[in-house]
RODO-2510 file (C-alpha; in nm, 4 decimals, decimal comma):
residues 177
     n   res          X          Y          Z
     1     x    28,6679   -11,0390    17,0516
     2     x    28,3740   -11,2392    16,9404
     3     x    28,1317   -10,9711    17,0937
     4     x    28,3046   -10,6889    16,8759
     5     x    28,2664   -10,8655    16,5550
     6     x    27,8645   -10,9046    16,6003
     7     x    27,8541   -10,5597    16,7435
     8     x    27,5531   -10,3503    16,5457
     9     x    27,7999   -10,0716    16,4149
    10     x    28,0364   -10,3546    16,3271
    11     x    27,7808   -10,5946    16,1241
    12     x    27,6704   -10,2266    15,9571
    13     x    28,0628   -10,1203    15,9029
    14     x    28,1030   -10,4601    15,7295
    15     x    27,7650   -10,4651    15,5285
    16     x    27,8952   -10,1170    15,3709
    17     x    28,1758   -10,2307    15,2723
    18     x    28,0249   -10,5108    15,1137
    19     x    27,7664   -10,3348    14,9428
    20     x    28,0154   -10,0683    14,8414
    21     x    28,2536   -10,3193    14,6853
    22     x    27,9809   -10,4850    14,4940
    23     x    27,8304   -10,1593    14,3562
    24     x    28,2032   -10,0369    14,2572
    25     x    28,2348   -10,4046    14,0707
    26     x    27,9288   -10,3542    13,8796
    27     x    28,0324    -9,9795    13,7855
    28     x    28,3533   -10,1644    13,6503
    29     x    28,2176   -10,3962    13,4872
    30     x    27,9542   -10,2080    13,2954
    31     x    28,2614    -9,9899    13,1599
    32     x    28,4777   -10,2140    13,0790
    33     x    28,1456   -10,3595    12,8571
    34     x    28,0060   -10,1086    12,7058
    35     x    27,6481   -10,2136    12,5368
    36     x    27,7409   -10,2348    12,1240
    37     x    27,4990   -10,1248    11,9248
    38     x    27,4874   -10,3188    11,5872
    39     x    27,4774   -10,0607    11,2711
    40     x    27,4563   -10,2073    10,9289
    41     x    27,7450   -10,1595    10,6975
    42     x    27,5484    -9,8971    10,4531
    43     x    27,4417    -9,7375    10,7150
    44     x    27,8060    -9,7083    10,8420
    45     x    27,9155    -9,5827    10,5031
    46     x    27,7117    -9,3220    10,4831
    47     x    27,7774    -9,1838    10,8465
    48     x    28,1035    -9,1737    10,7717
    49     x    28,0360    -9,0245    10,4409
    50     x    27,8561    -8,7433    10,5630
    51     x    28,0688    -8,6471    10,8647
    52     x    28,3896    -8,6784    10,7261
    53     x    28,3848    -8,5336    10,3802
    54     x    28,0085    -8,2987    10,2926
    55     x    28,0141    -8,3229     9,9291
    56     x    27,8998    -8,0830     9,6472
    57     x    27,5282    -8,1145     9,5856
    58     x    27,3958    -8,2584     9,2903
    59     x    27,0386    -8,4171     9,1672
    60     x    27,1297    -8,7320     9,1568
    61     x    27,3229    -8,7501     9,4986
    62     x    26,9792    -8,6063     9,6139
    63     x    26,7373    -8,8356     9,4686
    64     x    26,9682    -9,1447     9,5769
    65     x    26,9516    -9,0239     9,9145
    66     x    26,5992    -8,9385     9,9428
    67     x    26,5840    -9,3067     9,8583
    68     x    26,8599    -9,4416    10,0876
    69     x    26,6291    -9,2924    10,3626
    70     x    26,3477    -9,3982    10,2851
    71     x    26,1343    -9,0683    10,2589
    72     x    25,7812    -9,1322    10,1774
    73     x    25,6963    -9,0462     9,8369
    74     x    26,0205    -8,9118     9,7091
    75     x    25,9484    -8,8314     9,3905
    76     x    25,6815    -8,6008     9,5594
    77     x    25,9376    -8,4841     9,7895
    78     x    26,2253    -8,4045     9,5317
    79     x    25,9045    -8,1841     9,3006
    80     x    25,9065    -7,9924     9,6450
    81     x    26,2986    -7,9225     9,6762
    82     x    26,2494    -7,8287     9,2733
    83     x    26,0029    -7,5950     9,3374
    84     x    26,1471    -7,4270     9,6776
    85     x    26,4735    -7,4155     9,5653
    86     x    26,4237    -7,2737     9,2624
    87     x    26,5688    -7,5809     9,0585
    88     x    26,8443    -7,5273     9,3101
    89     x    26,9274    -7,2132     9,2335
    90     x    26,7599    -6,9991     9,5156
    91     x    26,9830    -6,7687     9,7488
    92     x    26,7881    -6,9556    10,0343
    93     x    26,9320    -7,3027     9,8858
    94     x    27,3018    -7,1609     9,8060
    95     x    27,3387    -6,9427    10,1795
    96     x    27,1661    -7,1826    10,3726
    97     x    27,1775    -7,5288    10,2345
    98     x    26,8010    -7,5146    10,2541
    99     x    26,6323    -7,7167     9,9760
   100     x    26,3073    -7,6951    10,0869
   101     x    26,1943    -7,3275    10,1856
   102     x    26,1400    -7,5282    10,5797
   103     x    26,0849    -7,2143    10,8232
   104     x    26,3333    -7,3662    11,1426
   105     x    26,1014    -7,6431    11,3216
   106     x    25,9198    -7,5220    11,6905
   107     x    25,6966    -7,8601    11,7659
   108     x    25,9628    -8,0906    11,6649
   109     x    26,2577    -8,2380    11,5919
   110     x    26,5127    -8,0635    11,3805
   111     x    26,8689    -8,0490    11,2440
   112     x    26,8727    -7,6582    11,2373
   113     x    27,1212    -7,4581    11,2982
   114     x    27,0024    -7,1817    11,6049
   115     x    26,8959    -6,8243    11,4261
   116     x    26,6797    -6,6834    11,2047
   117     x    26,3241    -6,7347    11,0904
   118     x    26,4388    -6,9985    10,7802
   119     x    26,5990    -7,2957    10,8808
   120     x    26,9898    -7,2713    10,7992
   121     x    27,1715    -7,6480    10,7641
   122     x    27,5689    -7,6944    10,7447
   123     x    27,5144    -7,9394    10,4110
   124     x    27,2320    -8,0237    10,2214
   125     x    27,1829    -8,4111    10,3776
   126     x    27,0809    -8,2188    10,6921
   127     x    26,8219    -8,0103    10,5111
   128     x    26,7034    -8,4087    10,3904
   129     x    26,7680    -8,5310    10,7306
   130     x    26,5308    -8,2485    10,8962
   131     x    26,2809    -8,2928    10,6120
   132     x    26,2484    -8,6708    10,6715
   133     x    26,2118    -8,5509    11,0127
   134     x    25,9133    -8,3390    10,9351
   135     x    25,7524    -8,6250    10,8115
   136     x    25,7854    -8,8875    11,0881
   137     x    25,6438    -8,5894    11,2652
   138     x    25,4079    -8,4609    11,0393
   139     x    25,3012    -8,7285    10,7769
   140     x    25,2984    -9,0339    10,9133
   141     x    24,9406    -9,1525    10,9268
   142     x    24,9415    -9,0924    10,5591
   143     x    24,8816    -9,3898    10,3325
   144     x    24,8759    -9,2252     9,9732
   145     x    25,0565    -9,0065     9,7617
   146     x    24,7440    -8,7825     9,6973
   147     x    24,6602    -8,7483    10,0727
   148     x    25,0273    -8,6534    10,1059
   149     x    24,9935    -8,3884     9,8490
   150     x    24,6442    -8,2742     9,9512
   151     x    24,8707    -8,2164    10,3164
   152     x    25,1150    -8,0546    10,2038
   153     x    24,8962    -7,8161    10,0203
   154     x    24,6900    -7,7551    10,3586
   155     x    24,9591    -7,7357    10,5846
   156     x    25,3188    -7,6786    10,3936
   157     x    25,2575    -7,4023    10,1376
   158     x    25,1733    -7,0172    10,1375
   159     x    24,9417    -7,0188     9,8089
   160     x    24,6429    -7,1799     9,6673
   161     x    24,8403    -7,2375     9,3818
   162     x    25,0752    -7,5117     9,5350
   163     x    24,9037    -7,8232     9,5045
   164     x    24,8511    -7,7228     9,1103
   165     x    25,2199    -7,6213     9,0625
   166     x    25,3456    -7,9369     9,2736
   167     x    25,1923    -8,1636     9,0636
   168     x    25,3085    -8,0034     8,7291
   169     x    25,6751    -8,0449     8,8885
   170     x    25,5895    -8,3743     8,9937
   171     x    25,5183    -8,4583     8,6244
   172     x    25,8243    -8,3486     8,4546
   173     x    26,0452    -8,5318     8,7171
   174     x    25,8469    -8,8688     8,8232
   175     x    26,0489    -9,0178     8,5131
   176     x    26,3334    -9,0146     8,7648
   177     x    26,2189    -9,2044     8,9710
***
């Protein structure tokens, strides 16, 4: 009897099982504790806002949330959505919930839905949740508001113009902010 139990197959049948019971343990216990992540109540409030109930666009929801998160220079930002959008009247804006003219993203992150050459969102907090997106990307080793327009005129529009026309928008709406 006492040579079966310190038999090699034996000592390895036993260290299995031991092993095994310890790794099924741990497997337990890691579900039954799942790792909680701590969100901050605003934060909560407006996850739950935006999944549970899209509301109707307006300015001021916009501007509030350009501010709630924390896009660089918003007021620069907002001029842009003025300008692509057509003071929010564009067929781009209405169809597609885009509010900034953003072609869909292929170097990086993005919101998008799949299809077509302009990005299409399902509300308009995506289309600010895929812009701020563009900029962590994008813009940020940027430390001024001109050096963020002088990029966006290099790199964001179509037209010599834009730099000129952004910062005649930016004028009639920086009171807003």
């Amino acid at each position: 009897m006492l040579k079966t139990f310190f038999d090699k197959r034996t000592i390895l049948l036993y260290l299995t099982t031991i092993v095994g019971l310890l790794f099924i343990v741990a497997l337990l216990s890691f579900m039954e504790n799942p790792k909680v992540i701590y969100v901050p109540q605003k934060e909560k409030v407006y996850m739950v806002e935006y999944r549970d109930k899209p509301d109707k666009f307006t300015k001021e929801k916009l501007i509030q949330y350009l501010k709630d998160l924390n896009i660089k220079y918003p007021e620069v930002v907002y001029a842009q959505a003025v300008m692509e959008s057509g003071n929010f009247k564009s067929k781009m804006f209405k169809d597609n919930n885009n509010l900034f003219g953003m072609k869909k993203a292929k170097s990086r992150c993005t919101v998008a839905l799949d299809g077509g050459t302009y990005a299409k969102f399902k509300t308009w907090r995506e289309s600010v949740i895929d812009y701020a997106l563009y900029q962590s990307t994008f813009a940020k080793k940027i430390e001024s508001r001109s050096e963020y327009i002088d990029h966006l005129a290099r790199n964001y529009a179509t037209g010599n113009a834009y730099k000129g026309h952004l910062l005649e928008v930016i004028g009639q709406v920086e009171e807003k902010f």
